[in-house]
C-alpha positions as CSV (number, residue, x, y, z in Angstrom):
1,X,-34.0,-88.0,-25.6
2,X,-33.9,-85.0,-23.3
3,X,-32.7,-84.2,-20.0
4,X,-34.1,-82.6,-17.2
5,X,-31.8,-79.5,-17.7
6,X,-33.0,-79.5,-21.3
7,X,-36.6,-79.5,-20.6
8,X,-36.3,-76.6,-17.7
9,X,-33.9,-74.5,-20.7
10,X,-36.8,-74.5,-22.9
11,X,-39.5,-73.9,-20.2
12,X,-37.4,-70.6,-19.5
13,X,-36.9,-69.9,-22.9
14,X,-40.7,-70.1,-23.7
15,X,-41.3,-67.9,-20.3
16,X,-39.1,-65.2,-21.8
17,X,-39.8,-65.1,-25.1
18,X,-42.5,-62.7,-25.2
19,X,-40.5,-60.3,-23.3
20,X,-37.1,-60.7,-25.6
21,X,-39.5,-59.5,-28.8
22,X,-41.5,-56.5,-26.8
23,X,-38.3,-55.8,-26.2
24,X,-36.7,-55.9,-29.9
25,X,-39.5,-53.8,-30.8
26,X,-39.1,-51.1,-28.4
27,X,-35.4,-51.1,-29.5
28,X,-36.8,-51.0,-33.3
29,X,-39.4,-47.9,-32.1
30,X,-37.1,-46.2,-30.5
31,X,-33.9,-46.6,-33.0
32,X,-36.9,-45.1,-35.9
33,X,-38.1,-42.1,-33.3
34,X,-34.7,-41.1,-33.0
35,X,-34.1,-41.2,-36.8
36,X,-37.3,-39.3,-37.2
37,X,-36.1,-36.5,-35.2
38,X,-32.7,-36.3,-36.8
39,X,-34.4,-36.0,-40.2
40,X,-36.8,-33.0,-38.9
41,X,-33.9,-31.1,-37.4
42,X,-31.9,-31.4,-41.0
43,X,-35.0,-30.3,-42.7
44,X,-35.4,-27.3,-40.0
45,X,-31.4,-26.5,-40.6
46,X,-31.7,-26.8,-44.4
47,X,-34.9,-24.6,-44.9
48,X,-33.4,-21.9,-42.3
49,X,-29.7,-22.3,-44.8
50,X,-31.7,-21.8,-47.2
51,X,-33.9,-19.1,-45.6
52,X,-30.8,-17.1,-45.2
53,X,-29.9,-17.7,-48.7
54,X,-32.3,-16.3,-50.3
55,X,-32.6,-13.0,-48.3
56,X,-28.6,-12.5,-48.7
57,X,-27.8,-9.9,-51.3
58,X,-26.4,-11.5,-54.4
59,X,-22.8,-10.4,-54.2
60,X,-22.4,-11.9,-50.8
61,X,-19.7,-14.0,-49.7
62,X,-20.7,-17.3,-48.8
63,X,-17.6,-19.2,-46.7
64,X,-17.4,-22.8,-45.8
65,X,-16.4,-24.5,-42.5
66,X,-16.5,-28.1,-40.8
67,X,-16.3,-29.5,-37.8
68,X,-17.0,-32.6,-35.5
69,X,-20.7,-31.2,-35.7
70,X,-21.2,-31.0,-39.5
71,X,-20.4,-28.2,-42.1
72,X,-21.4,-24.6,-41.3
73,X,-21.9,-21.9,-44.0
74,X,-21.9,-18.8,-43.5
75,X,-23.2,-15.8,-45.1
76,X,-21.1,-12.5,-44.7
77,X,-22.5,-9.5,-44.0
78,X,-25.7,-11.3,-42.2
79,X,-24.6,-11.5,-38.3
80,X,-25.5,-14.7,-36.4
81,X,-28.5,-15.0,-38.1
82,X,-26.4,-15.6,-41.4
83,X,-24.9,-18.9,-40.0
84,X,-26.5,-22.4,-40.0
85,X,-25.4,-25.8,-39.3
86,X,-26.0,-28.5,-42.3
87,X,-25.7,-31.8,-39.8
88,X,-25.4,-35.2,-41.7
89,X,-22.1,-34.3,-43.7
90,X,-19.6,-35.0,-41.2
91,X,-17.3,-36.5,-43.9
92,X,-17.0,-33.1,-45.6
93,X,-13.1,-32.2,-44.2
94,X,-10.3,-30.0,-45.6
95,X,-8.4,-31.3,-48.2
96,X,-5.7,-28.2,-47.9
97,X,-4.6,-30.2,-44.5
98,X,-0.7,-30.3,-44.8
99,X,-0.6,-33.2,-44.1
100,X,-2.6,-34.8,-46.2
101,X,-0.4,-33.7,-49.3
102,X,2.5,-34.1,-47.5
103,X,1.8,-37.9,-47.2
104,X,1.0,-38.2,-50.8
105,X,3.6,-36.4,-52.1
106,X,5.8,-38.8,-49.4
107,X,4.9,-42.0,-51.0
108,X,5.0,-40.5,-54.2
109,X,8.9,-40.0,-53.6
110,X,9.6,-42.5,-51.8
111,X,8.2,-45.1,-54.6
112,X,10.2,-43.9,-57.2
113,X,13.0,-46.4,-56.6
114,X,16.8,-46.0,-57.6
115,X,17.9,-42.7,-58.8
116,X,20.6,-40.9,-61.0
117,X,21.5,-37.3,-59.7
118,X,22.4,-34.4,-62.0
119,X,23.1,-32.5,-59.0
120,X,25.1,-33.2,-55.9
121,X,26.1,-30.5,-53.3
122,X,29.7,-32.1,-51.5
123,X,29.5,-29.8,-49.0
124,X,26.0,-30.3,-47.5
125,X,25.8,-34.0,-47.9
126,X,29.3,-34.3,-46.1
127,X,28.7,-32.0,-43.5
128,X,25.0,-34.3,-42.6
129,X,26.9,-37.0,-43.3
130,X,29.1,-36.5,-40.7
131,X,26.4,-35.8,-38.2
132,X,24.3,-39.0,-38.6
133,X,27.9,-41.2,-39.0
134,X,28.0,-42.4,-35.3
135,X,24.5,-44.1,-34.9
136,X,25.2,-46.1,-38.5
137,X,26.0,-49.7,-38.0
138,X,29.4,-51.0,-38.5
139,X,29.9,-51.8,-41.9
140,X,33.4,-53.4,-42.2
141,X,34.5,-56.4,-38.8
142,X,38.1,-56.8,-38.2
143,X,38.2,-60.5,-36.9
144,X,41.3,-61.7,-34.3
145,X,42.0,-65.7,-34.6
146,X,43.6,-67.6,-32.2
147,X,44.8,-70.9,-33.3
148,X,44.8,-73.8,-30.3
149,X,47.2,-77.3,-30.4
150,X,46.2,-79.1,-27.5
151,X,45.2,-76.3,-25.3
152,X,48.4,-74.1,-26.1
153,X,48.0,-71.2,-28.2
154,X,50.6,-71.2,-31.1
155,X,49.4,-68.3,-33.0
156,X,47.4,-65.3,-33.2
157,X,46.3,-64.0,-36.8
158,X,44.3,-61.1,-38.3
159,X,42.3,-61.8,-41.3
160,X,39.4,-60.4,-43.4
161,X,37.1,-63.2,-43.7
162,X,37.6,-66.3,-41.7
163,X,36.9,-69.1,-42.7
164,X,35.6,-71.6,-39.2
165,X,37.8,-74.9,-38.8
166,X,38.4,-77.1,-36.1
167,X,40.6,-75.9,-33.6
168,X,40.5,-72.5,-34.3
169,X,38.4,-69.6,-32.3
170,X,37.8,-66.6,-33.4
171,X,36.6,-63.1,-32.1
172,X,35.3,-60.5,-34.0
173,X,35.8,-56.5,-33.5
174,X,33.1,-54.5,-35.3
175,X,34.6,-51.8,-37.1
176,X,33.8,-48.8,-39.6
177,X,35.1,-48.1,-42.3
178,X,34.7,-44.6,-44.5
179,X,34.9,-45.1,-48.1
180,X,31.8,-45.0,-49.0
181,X,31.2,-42.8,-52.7
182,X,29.1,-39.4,-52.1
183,X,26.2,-41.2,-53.8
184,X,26.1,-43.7,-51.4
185,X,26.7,-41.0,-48.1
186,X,23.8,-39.0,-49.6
187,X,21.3,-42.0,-49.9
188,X,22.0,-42.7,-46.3
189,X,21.7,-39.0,-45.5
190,X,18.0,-38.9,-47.2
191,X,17.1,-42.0,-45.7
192,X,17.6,-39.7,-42.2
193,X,15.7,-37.0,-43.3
194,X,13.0,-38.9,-44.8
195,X,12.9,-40.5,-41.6
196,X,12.2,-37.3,-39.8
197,X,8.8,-35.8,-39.0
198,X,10.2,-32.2,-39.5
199,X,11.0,-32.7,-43.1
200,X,8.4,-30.8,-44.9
201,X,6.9,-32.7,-48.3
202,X,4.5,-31.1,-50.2
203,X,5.0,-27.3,-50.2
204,X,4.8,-27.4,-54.0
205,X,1.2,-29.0,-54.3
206,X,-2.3,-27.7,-53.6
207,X,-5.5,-30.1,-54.0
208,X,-6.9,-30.8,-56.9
209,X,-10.6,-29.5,-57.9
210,X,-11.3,-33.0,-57.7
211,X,-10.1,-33.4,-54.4
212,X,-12.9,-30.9,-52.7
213,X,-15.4,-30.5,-56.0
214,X,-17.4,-33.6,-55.1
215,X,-18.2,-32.9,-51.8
216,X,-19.4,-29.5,-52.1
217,X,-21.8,-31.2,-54.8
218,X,-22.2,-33.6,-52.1
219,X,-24.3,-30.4,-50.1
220,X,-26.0,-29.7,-53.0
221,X,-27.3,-33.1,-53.3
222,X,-27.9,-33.5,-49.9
223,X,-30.0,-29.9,-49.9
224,X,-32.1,-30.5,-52.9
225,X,-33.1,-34.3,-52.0
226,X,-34.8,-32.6,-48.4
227,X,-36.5,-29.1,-49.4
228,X,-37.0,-30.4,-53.4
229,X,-35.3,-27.5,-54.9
230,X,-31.7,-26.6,-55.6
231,X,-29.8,-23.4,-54.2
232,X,-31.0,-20.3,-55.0
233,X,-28.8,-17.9,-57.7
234,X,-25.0,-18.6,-57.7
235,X,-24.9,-20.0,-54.7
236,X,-23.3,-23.0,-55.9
237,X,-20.8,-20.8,-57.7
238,X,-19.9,-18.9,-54.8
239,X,-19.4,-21.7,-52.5
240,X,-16.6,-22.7,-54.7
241,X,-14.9,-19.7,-55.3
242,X,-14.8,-19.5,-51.9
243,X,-13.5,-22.8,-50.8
244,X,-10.6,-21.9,-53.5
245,X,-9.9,-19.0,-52.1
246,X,-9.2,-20.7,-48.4
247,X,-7.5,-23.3,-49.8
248,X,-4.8,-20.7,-51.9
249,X,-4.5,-18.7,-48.2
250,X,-4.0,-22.3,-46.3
251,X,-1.2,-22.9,-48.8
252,X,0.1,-19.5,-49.0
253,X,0.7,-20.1,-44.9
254,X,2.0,-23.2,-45.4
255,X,5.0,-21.9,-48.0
256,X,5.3,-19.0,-45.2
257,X,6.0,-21.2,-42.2
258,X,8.4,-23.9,-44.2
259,X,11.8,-24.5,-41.8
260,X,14.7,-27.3,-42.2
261,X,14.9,-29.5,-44.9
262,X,12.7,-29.9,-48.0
263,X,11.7,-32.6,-50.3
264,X,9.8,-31.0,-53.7
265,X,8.9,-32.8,-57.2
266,X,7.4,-30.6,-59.9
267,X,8.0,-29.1,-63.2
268,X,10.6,-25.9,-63.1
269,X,11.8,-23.3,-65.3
270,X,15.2,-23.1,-65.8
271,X,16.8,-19.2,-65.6
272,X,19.7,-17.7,-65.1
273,X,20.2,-14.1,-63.9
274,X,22.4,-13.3,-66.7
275,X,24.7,-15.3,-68.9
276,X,27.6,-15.1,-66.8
277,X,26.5,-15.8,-64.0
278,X,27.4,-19.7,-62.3
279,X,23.7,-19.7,-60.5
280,X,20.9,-21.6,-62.3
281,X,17.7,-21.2,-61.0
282,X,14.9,-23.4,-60.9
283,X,11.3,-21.6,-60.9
284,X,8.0,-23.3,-59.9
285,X,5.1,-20.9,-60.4
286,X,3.1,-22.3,-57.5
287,X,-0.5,-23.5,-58.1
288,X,-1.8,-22.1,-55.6
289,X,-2.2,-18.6,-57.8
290,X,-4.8,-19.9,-59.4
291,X,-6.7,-20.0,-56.2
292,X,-6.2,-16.3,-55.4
293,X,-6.5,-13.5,-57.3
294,X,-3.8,-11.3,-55.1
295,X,-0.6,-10.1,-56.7
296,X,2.5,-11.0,-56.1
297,X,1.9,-14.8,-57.4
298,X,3.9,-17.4,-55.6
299,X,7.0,-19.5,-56.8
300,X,9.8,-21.1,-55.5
301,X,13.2,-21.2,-56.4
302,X,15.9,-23.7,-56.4
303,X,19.2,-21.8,-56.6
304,X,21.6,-24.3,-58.0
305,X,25.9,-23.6,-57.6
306,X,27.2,-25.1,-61.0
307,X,29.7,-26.3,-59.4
308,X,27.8,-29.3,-58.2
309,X,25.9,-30.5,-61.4
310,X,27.0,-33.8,-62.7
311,X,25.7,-36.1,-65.6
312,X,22.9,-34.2,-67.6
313,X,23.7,-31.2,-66.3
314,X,23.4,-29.8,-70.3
315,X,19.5,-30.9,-70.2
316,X,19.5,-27.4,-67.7
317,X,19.6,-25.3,-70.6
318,X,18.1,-21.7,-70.2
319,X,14.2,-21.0,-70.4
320,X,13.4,-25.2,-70.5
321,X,11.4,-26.7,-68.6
322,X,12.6,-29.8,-66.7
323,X,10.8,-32.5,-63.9
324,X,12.8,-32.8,-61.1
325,X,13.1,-34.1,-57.7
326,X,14.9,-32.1,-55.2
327,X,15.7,-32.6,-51.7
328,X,17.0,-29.2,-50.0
329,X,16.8,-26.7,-47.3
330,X,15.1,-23.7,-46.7
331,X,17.3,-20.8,-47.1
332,X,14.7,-17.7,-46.7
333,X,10.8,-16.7,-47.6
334,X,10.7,-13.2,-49.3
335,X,7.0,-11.9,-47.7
336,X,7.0,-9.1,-50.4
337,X,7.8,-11.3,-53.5
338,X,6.3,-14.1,-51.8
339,X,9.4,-16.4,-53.2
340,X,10.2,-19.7,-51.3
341,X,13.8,-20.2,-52.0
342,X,15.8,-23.5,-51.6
343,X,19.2,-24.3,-51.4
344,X,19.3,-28.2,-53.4
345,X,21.8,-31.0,-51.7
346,X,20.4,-33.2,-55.0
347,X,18.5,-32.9,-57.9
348,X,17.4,-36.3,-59.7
């Protein structure tokens, strides 16, 4: 049984249904003309990449860029005519941001859980300690008790942990307490920094092949499934070489520009100056070398007071290598060695 509104819905709906599917089709028409278009201008920016490719000289440079428009490539030595847009790649993206390393290297940290420290500098963690000591909660209450008998009060007492009974009302006084071991003041000094944007993570890592590889190949693809032929010569070759080579100079900045307080976990070299001396120094050859092929290479170095080691301090033995963590401050960059060096408030 229908109703009268019933039979006018499906009057209108019969009206209008002839216009609803002219107009899904237009949509449909126009969503494929537009698609159309996009795939002719990609074919017209390949075959003019590859255009300019092919008339480069082989020893050119060829460098690598991105942005919200697609990837541009650029040959060297060609003028504006030696640029061209590859659109339809917009995922292609920098791996050498900072802080996409930082972040990893971050949780990578901050995962490790509970940690045993050969190395704990008293001086540093007392004198942060002592700066982030008034916005801690109290730790420790001192509680007053007043003790009622039929409305008089007959005694006032001060006691630890009380223990509610009838009769008795109690106020508590927050108070701090400071006798807390150095292992414990330096957990909640790294819990501070860690909290902090400015603490730099990272500086010891560069990305992986694997991290950019793919999506260079990704071009390749890309290229060869539209004009049905690869890149000409080396191109592939020198694409790469290239994007290593801006990704060693990104990380080589970022080493330059590294201020405050440090968190680094990598593989060092133990050394000391000479046998006398009460420094040991931890070495990282930086990977990033291996992306350029300018001299000086790159290292950091943890310079390490003896004074401060602890348990397994005899594990820092002279020309081993050791994994550590290390949280520390920038103490100087040395432009003409290009040495990063740190001043550690804990090894672990």
């Amino acid at each position: 049984m229908t109703t009268a509104g019933d039979d006018i819905f499906l009057q209108s709906l019969n009206y209008w249904r002839p216009w609803i599917l002219t107009g899904v089709v237009l949509i449909a028409l126009l969503v494929a003309f537009f698609l159309v278009l996009k795939r002719i201008d990609k074919i017209g920016q390949y075959r003019q990449f590859s255009d300019v490719l092919r008339a480069a000289p082989a020893n050119s440079v060829v460098r690598l860029s991105s942005d919200k428009k697609g990837v541009h490539i650029r040959v060297d030595g060609r003028g504006d005519g030696g640029r061209a847009v590859l659109p339809g790649l917009e995922a292609f993206r920098m791996q050498a941001d900072p802080s996409h390393l930082a972040g990893m290297k971050r949780r990578l940290i901050t995962s490790m859980g509970p940690q045993s420290y050969y190395y704990l500098d008293t001086n540093q963690i007392e004198d942060l300690y002592s700066e982030v000591i008034q916005s801690l909660p109290a730790r420790s209450r001192e509680v007053e008790e007043e003790r009622s008998r039929g409305g008089e009060v007959s005694a006032k007492l001060k006691i630890v942990d009380p223990k509610l009974t009838r009769g008795v009302r109690t106020k508590t006084v927050e108070k701090f307490e400071e006798d807390l071991t150095l292992t414990k003041k330096y957990s909640i000094v790294r819990s501070r920094l860690f909290e902090s944007s400015a603490m730099v993570f990272g500086a010891e890592d560069v990305p992986a092949e694997s991290d950019f590889l793919p999506e260079i190949e990704g071009i390749f693809v890309e290229i060869e499934s539209i004009l049905g032929s690869g890149l000409p010569g080396d191109t592939g070759e020198r694409l790469v070489a290239e994007r290593k080579r801006k990704i060693g100079q990104e990380r080589l900045d970022y080493l330059r520009s590294a201020t405050g307080h440090v968190a680094l976990h990598g593989e060092f070299l133990v050394t000391r100056n000479t046998p006398a001396d009460e420094q040991r120094i931890l070495l990282l050859d930086h990977p990033l070398n291996e992306y350029l092929d300018t001299a000086p290479r790159a290292s950091i170095k943890i310079s390490c007071d003896d004074a401060y080691f602890r348990s397994g301090a005899h594990i820092f033995q002279d020309g081993t290598t050791i994994r550590v963590t290390c949280v520390g401050k920038v103490l100087s960059w040395n432009e003409a060695d290009r040495v990063l060096t740190i001043i550690p408030m804990a090894l672990s």
